[in-house]
C-alpha positions as CSV (number, residue, x, y, z in Angstrom):
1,X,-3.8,15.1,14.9
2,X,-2.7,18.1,14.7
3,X,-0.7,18.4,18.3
4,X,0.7,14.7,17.5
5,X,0.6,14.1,14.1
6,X,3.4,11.3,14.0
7,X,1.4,9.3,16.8
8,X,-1.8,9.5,14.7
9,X,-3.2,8.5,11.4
10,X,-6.5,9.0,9.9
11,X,-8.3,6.6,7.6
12,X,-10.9,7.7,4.9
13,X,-12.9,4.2,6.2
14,X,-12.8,1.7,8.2
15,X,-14.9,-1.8,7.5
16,X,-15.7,-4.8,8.8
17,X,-18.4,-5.8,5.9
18,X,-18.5,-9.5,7.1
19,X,-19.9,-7.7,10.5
20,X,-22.0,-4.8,8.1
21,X,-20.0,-2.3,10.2
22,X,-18.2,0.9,8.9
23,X,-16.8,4.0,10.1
24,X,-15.8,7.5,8.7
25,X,-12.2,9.3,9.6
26,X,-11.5,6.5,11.7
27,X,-8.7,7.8,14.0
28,X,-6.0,5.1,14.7
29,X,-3.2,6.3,17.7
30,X,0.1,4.0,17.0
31,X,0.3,3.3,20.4
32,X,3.9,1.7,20.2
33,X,5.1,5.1,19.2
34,X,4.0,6.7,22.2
35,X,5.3,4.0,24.4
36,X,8.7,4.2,22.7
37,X,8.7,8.2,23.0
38,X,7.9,8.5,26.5
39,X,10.5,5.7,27.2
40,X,12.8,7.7,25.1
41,X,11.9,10.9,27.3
42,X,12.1,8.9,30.8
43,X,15.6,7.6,29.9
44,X,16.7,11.2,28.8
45,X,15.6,12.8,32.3
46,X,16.4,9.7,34.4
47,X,20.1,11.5,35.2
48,X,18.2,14.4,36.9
49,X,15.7,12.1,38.4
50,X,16.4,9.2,41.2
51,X,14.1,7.4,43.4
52,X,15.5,5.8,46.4
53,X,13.9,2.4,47.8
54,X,11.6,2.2,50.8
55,X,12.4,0.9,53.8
56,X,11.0,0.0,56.8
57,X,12.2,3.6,58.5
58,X,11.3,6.2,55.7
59,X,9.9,6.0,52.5
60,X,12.3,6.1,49.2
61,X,14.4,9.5,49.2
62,X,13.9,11.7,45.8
63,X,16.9,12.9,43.8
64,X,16.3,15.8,41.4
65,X,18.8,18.1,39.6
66,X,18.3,20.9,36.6
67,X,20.1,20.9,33.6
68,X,24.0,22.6,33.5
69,X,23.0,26.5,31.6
70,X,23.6,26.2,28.3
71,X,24.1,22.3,28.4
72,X,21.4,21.9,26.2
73,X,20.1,22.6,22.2
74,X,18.6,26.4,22.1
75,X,19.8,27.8,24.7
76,X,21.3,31.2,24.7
77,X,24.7,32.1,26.0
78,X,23.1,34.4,28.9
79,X,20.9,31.3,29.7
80,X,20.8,30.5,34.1
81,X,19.9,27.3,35.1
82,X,16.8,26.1,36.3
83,X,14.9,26.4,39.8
84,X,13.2,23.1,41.8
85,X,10.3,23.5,44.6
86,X,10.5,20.8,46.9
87,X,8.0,19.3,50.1
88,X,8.3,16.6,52.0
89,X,5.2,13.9,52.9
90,X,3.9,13.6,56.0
91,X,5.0,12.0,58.9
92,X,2.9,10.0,61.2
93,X,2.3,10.5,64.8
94,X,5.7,10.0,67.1
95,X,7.7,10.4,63.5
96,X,9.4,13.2,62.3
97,X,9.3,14.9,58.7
98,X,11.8,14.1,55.9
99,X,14.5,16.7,55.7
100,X,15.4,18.7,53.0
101,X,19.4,18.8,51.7
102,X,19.7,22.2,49.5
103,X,23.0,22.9,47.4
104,X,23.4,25.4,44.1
105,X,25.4,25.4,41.4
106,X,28.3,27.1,41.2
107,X,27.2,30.8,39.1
């Protein structure tokens, strides 16, 4: 409750006396909230984020970017951009490794 406090409530009791059934500080999670939040939060990083489809040659290519410096609420006006780490899967016997495009922003 305390780390999420909008996504949970906390009832004094919670019966079911037809059932003689009853519990104390029942924690309830509203569930659609966090389903709406964390579509809210995919949608919001889905321009810095792209999945290619599979085919029947490689699997789907990754697309990540970082946000522009300062492009966002709190940063300061010294603020750099932020840094990726990136791997490629393995390849199977006879294939060969996906490669690995870099490019920076311009400073």
């Amino acid at each position: 409750v305390e780390f999420m406090p909008d996504w949970v409530s906390v009832m004094d009791e919670l019966s079911f006396p037809e059932m003689g059934f009853a519990l104390n500080k029942f924690y309830e999670v509203n569930d659609r909230q966090v389903l709406f939040d964390t579509l809210i939060s995919l949608q919001t990083m889905h321009r810095r984020f792209t999945i290619g489809a599979n085919d029947a040659h490689s699997s789907g290519s990754l697309d990540i970017s970082t946000a522009d410096a300062g492009s966002y609420v709190g940063s300061s006006s010294s603020v750099s951009s932020g840094s990726i780490s990136v791997s490629t899967g393995n390849a199977l016997p006879g294939g060969q490794s996906g490669g690995i495009n870099i490019a920076t922003g311009l400073a």
